[in-house]
Backbone as a ProteinNet text record, in pm:
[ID]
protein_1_A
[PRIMARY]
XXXXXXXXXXXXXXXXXXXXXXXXXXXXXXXXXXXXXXXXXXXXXXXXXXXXXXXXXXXXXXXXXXXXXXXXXXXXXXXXXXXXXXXXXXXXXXXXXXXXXXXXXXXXXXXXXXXXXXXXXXXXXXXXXXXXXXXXXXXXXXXXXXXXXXXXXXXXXXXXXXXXXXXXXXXXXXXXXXXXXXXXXXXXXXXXXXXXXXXXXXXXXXXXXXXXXXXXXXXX
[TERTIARY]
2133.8	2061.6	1968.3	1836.2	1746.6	1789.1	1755.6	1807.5	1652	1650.2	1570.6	1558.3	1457.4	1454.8	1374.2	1422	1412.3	1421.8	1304.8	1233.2	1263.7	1347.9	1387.6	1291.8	1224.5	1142.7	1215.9	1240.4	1287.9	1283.1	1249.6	1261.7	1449.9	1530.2	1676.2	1713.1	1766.8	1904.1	1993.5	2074.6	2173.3	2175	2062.8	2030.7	1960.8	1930.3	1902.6	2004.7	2112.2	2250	2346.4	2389.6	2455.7	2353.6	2227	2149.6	2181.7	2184.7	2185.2	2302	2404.3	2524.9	2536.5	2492.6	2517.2	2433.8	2377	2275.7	2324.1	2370.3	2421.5	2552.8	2588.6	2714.8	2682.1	2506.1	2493.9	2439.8	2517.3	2503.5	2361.1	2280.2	2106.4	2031.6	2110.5	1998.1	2002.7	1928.4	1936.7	1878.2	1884.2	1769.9	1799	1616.5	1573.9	1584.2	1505.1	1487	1467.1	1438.6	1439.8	1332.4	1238.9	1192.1	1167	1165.4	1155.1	1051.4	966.1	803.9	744.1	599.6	475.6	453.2	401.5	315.1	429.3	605.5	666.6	656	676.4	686.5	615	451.2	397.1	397.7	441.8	515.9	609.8	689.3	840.1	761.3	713.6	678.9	608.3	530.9	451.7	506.9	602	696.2	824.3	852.5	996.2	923.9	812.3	748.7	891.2	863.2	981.3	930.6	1023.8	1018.1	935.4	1020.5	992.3	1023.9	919.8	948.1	1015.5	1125.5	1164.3	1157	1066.9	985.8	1021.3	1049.2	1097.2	887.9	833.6	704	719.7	783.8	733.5	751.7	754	786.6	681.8	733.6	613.7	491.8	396.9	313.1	183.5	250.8	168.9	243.3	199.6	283.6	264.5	328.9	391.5	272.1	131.5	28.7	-50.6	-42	-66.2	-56.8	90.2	115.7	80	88.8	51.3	-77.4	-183.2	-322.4	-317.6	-269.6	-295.1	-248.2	-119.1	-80.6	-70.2	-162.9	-200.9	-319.2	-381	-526.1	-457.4	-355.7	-341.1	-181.5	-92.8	-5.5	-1.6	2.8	-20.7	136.6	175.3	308.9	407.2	372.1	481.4	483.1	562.4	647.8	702.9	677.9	736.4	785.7	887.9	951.6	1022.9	930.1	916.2	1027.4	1109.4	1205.5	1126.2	1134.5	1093.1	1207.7	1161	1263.3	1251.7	1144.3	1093.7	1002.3	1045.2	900.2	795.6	651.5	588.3	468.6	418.4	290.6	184.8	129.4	8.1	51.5	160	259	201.1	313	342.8	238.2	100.6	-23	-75.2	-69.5	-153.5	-41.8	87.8	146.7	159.3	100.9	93.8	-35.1	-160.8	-295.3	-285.1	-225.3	-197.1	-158.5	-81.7	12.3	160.9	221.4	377.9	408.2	482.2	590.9	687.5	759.1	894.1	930.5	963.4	999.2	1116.1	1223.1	1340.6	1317.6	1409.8	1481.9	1534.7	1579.9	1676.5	1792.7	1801.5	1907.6	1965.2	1851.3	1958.7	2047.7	2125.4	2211.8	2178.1	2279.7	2256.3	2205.1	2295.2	2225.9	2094.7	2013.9	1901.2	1805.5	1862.5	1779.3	1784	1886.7	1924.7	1843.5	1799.2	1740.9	1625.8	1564	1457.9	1392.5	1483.1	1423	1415.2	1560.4	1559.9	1432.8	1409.2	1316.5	1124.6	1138	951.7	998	1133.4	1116.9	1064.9	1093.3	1064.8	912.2	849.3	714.8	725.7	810	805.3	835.3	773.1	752	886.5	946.5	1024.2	1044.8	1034.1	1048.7	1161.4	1247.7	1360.3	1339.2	1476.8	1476.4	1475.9	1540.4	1528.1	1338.9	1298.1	1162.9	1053	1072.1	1057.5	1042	1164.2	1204.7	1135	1173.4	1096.5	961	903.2	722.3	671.6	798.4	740.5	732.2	849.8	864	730.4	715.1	595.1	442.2	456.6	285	253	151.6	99.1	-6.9	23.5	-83.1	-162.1	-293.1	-301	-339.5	-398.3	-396	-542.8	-628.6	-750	-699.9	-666.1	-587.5	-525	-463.5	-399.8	-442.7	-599.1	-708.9	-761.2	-806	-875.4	-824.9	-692.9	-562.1	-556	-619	-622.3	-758.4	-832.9	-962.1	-951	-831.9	-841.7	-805.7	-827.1	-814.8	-652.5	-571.1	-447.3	-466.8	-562	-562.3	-616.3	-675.7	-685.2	-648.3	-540	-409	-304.5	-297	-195.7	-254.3	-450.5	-486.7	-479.9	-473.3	-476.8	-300.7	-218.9	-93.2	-100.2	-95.7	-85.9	-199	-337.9	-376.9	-283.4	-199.7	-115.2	-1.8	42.5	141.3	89.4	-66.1	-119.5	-169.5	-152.9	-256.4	-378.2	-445.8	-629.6	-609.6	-789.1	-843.5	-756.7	-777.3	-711	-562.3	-459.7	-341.8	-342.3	-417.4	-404	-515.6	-522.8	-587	-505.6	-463.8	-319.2	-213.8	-184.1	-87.9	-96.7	-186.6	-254.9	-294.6	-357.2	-398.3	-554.9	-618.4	-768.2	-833.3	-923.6	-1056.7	-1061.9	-1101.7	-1176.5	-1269.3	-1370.3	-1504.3	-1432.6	-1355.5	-1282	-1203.4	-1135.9	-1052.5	-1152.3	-1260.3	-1372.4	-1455	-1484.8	-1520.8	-1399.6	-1292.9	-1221.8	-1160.5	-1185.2	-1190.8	-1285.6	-1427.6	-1548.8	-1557.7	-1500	-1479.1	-1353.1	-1246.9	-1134	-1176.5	-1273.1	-1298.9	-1410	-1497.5	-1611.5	-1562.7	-1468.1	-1400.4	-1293.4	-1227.4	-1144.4	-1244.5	-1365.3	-1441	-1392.9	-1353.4	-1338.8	-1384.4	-1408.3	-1490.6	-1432.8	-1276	-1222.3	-1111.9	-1031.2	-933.3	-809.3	-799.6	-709.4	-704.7	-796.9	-824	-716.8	-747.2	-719.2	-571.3	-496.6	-380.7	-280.6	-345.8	-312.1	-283.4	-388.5	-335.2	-297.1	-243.5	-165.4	-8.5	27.1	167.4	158.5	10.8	31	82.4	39.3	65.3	165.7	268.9	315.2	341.9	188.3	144.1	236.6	208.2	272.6	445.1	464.8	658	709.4	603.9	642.7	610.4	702.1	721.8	554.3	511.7	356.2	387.7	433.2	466.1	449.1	485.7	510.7	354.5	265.9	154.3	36.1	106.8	59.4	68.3
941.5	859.7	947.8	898.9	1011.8	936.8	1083	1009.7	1012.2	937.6	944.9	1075.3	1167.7	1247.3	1225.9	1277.1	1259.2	1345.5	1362.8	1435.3	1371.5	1419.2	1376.8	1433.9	1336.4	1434.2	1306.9	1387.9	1345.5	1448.3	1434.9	1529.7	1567.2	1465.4	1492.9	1535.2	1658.2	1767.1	1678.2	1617.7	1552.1	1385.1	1354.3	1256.6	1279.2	1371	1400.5	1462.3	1509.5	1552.6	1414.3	1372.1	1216.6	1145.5	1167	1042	1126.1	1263.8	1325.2	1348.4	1337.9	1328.2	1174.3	1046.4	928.7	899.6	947.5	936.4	982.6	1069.1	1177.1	1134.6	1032.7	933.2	836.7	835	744.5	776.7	774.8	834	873.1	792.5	775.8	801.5	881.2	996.5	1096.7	1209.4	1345.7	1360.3	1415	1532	1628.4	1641.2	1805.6	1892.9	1795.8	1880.9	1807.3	1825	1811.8	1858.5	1755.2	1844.1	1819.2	1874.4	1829.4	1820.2	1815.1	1727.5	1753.6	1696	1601.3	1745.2	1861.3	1994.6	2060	2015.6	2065.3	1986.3	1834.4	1720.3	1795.6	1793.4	1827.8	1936.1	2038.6	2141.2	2134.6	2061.4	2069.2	1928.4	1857.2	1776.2	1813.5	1902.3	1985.3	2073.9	2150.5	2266.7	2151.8	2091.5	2040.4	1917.3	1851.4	1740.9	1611.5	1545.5	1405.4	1292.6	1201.5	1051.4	1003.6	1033.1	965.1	1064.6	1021.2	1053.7	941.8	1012.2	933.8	986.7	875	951.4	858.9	939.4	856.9	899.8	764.6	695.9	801.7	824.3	891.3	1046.2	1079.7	1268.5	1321.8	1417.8	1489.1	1543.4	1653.4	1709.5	1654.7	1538.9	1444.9	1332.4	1227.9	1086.3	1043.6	926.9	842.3	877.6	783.1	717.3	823.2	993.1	1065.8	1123.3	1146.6	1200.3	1171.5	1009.8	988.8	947.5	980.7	978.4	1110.5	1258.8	1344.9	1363.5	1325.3	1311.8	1245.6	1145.7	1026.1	1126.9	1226.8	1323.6	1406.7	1465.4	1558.8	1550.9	1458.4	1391	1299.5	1278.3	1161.1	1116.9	996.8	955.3	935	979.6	996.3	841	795.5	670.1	721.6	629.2	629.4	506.7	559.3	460.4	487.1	405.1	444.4	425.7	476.6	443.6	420.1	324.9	245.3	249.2	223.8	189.2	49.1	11.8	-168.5	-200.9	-307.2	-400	-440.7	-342.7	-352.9	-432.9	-483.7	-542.1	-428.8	-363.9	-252	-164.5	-123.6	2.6	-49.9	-163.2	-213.9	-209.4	-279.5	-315.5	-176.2	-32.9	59.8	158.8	128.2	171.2	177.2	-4.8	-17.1	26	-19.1	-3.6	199.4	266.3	373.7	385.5	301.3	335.9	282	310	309.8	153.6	174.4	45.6	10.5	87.9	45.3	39.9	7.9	-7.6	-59.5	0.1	-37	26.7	-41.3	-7.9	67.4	148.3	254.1	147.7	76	-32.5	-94.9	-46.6	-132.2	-60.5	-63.2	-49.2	74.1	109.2	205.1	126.3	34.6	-98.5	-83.6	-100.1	-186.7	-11.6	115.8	226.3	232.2	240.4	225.6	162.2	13.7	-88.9	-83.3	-16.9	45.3	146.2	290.6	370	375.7	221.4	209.7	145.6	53.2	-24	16.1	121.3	171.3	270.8	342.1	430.1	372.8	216.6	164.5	96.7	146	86	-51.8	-98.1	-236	-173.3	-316.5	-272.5	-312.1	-286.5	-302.5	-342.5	-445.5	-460.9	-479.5	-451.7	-471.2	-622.2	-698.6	-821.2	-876.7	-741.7	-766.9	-768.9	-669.2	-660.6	-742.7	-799.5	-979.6	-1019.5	-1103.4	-1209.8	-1177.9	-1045.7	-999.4	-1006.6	-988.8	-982.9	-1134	-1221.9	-1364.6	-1430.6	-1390.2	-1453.7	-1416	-1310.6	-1263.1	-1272.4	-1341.9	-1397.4	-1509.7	-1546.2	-1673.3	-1741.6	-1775.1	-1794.5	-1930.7	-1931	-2077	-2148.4	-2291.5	-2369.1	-2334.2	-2261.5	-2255.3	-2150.9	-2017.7	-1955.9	-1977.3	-2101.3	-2128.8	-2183.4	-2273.2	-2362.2	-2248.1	-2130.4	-2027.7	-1943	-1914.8	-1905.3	-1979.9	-2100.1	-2195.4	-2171.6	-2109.2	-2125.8	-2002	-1920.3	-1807.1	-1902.8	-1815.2	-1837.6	-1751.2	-1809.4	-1718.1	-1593.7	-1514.4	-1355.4	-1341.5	-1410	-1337.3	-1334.3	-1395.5	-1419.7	-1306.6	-1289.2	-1160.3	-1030.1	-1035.6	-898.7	-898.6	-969.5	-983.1	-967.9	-983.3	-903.6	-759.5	-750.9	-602.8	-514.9	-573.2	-499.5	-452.5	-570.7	-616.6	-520.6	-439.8	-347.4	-203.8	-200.7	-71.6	-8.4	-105.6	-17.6	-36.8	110.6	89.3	-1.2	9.9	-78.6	18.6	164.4	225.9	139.7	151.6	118.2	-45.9	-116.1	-264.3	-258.4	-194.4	-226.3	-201.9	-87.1	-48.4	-173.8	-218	-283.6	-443	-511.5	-628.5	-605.9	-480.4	-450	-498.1	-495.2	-488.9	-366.3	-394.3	-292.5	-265	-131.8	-109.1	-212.6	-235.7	-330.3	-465.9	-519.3	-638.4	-637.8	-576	-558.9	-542.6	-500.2	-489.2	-609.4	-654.2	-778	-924	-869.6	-955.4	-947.4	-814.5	-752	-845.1	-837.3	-835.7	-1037.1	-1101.1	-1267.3	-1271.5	-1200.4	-1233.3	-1201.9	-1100.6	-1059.1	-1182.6	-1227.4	-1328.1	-1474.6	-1509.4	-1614.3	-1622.5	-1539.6	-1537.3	-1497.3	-1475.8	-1399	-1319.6	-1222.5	-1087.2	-958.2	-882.8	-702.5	-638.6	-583.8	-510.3	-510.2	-479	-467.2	-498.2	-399.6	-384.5	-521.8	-577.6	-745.1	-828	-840.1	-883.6	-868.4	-733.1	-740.8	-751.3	-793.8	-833.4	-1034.1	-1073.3	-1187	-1222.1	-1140.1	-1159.8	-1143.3	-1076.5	-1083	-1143.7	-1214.4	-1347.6	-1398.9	-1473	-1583.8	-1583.7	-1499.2	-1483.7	-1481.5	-1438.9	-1431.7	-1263.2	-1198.6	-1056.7	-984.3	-1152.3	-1136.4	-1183.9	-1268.3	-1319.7	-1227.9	-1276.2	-1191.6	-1203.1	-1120.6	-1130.9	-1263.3	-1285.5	-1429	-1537.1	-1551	-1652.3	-1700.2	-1603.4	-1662.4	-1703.4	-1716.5	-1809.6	-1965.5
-2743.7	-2646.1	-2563.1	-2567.1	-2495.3	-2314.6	-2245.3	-2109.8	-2032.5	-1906.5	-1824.3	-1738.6	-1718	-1648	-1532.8	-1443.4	-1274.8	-1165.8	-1108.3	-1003.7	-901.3	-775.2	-672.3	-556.9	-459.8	-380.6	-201.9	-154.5	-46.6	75.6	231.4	330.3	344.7	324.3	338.2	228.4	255.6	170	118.8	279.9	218.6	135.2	189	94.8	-15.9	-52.8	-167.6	-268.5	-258.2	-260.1	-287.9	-232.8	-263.6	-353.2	-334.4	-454.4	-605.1	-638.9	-688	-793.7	-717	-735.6	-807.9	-720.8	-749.6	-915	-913.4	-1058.9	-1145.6	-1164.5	-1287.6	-1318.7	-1268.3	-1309	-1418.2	-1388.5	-1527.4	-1638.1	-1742.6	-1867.7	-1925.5	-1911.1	-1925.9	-1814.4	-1706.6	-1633.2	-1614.8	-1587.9	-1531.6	-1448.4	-1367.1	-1204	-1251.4	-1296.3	-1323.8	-1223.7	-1088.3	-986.9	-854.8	-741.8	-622.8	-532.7	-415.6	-358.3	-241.3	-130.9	-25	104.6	14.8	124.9	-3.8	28.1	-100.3	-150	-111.1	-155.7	-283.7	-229.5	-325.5	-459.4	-407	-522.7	-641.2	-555.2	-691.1	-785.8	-719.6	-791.1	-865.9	-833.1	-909.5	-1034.9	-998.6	-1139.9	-1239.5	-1199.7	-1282.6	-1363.3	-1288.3	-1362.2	-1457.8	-1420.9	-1503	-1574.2	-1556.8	-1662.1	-1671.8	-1530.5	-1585.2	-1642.3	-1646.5	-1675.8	-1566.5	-1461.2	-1306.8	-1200.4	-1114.1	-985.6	-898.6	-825.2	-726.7	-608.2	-556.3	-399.4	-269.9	-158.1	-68.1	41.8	61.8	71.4	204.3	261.2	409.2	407.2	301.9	274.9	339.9	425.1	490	405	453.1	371	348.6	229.2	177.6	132.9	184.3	163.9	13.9	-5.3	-89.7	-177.3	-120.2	-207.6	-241	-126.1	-167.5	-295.9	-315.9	-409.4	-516	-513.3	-697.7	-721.1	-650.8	-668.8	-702.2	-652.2	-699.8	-829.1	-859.3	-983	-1083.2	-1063.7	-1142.1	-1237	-1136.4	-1216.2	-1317.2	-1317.2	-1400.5	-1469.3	-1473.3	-1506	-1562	-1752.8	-1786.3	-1846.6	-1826.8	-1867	-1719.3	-1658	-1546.3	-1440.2	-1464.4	-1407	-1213.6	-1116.6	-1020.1	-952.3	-926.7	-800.4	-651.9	-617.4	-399.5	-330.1	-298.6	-154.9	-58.7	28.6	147.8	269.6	356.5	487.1	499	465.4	466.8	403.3	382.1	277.1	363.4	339.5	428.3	324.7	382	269.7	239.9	359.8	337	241	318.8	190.1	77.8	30.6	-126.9	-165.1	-116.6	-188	-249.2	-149.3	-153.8	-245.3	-247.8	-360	-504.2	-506.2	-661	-714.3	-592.3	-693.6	-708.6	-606.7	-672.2	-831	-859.5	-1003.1	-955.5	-873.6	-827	-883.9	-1007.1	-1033.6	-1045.2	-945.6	-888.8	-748	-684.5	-597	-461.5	-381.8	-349.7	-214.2	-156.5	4.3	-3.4	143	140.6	165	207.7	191.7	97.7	54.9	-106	-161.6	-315.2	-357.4	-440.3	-484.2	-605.8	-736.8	-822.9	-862.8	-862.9	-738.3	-766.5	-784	-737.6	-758.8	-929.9	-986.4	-1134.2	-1182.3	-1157.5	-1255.7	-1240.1	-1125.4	-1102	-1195.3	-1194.6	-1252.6	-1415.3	-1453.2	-1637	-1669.6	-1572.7	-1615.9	-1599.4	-1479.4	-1519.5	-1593.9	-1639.4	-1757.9	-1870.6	-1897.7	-2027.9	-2007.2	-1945.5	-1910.8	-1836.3	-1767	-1703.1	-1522.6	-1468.2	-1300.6	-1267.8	-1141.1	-1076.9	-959.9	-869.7	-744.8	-673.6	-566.1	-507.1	-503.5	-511.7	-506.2	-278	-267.1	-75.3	-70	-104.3	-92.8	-150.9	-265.2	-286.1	-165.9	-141.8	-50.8	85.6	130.2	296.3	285.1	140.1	145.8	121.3	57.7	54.4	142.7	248	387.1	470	446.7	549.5	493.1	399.9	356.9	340.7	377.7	391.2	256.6	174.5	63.9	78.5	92.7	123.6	31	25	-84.6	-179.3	-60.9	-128.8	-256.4	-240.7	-313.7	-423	-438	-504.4	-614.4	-558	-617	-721	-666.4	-694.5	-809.8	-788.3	-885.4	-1041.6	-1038.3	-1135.3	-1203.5	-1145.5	-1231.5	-1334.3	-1339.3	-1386.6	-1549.2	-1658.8	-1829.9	-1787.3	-1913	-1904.4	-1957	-2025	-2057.5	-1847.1	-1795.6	-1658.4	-1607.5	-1618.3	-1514.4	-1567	-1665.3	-1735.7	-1672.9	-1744.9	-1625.4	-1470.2	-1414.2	-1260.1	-1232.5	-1325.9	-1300.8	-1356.1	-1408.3	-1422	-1358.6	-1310.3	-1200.3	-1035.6	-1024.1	-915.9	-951	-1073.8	-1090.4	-1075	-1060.4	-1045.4	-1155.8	-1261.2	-1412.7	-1349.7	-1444.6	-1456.2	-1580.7	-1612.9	-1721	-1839.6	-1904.3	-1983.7	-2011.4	-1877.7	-1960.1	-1990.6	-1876.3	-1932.6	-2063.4	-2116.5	-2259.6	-2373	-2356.5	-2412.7	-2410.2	-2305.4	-2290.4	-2359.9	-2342	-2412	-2498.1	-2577.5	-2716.2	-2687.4	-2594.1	-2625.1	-2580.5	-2577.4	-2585.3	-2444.8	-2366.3	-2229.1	-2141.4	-2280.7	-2242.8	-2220.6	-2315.4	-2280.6	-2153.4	-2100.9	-1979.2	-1847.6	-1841.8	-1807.4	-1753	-1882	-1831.8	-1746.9	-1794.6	-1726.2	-1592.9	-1571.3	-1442.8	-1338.3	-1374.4	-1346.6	-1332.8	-1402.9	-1414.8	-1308.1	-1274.6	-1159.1	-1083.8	-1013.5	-883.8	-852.6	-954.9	-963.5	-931.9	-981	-952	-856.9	-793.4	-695.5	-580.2	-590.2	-485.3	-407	-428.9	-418.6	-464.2	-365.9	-348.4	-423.1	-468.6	-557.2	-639	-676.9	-708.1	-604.8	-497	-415.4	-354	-355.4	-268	-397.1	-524.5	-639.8	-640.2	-595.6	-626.3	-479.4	-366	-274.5	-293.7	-341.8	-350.4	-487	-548.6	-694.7	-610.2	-547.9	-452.5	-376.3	-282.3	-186.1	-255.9	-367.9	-451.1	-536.5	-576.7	-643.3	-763.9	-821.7	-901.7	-1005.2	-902.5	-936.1	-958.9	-928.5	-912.2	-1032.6	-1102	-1221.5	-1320.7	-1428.6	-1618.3	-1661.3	-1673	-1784.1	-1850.3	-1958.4	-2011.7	-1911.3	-1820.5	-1750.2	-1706.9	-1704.8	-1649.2	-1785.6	-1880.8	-1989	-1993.7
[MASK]
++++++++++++++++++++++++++++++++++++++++++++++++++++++++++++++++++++++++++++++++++++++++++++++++++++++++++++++++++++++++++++++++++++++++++++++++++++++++++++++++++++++++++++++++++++++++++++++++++++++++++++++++++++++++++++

C-alpha cells in the first residue's frame, strides 16, 4: 500500500508532536517532516517532496496563502490542507483560488483531519463539514444569483466548481479531459454571464451558492 506523505508545518512543537504522533497510527500515512513558521515550510517541502502539506493558515513568517502561491511556482503535484481556528469566508475564498483543497478546524476531529488529507491525496477537495455549515450560515446568496446560476450550460457549472476548489485552467483541463482553449473559453462565458471581473469573484459565489459544496456530478 503506497502511503500518504506529509509535511507538517505548524508554529506549535507540541502541537505538532501529538498531530504527529496521532497520524502515524494510520496505516496510509507518514510525516516526513515538520516545520515551524512559512520560510521553514518551504524548505522542508522542497527537501523531503510530499503528498501534502499540512499547514496551520496563521504560521508565522509567511502565512497560509503565502505559502502555496510560492509553492504552487516550483512544486508540481503537491496537495494541501489548511488548519483554521474558524471558518472565515475571506480566508476560505483566498485559500482555495490559491490551490488549497482541503480544509478543517482546529476543532475538529482527528476523523475529519484524516478524510481530509485521504481525500486531496486522491485528487478530490475536502471541506470540514463544521466549516460548511458556519460558512452557509454566514452567507447570504440572493435570488438574483441564483437566476444567474441557471444561465450557466452544465460543462460551466462543473468549471465554475472546480474553479471554486482552486484549479487553474491547466488542471481543470486535465481533469474534464479538454483542451486549455476550451476551459478558456468557458472561463471567459461564466465570468460573462454571471457578470463578474475574475475568478476570485466566480468562486466566491460558487460557495455563496452552494454551488462548490456539491459532487462535480451533481451539477449536471
Amino acid at each position: 500500500m503506497k502511503k500518504i506523505r506529509v509535511v507538517l508545518a505548524d508554529d506549535y512543537r507540541l502541537f505538532r508532536d501529538g498531530l504527529r504522533r496521532l497520524l502515524e497510527l494510520e496505516s496510509d500515512i507518514t510525516v516526513l517532516g515538520e516545520a515551524g513558521d512559512g520560510l521553514e515550510a518551504l524548505r522542508v517541502v522542497r527537501e523531503k517532496v510530499p503528498d501534502v502539506l499540512l499547514l496551520d493558515i496563521d504560521i508565522p513568517k509567511l502565512d497560509g496563502v503565502q505559502i502555496v502561491r510560492e509553492l504552487s511556482c516550483t512544486t508540481r503535484g503537491l496537495e494541501y490542507v489548511a488548519i483554521a481556528p474558524s471558518a472565515d469566508e475571506e480566508r476560505l475564498t483566498a485559500l482555495s483560488a490559491a490551490g488549497v483543497r482541503g480544509y478543517v478546524l482546529k476543532s475538529s476531529g482527528v476523523s475529519e483531519l484524516v478524510s481530509a488529507l485521504r481525500s486531496v491525496a486522491r485528487g478530490d477537495p475536502y471541506v470540514d463539514p463544521k466549516v460548511t455549515g458556519d460558512f452557509l450560515i454566514n452567507l447570504h446568496c440572493s435570488r438574483e444569483e441564483r437566476y444567474l446560476l441557471e444561465e450557466l450550460t452544465p460543462k460551466e457549472r462543473e468549471v465554475l466548481y472546480w474553479i471554486s476548489q482552486g484549479m487553474n485552467n491547466a488542471d481543470i483541463a486535465g481533469r474534464m479531459v479538454l483542451s486549455e482553449k476550451t476551459v478558456k473559453n468557458h472561463v471567459s462565458h461564466i465570468l460573462r454571464k454571471l457578470e463578474l471581473k475574475d475568478r476570485t469573484q466566480a468562486a466566491v459565489m460558487a460557495w455563496r451558492t452552494g454551488l462548490a459544496q456539491a459532487a462535480p456530478l451533481a451539477n449536471y
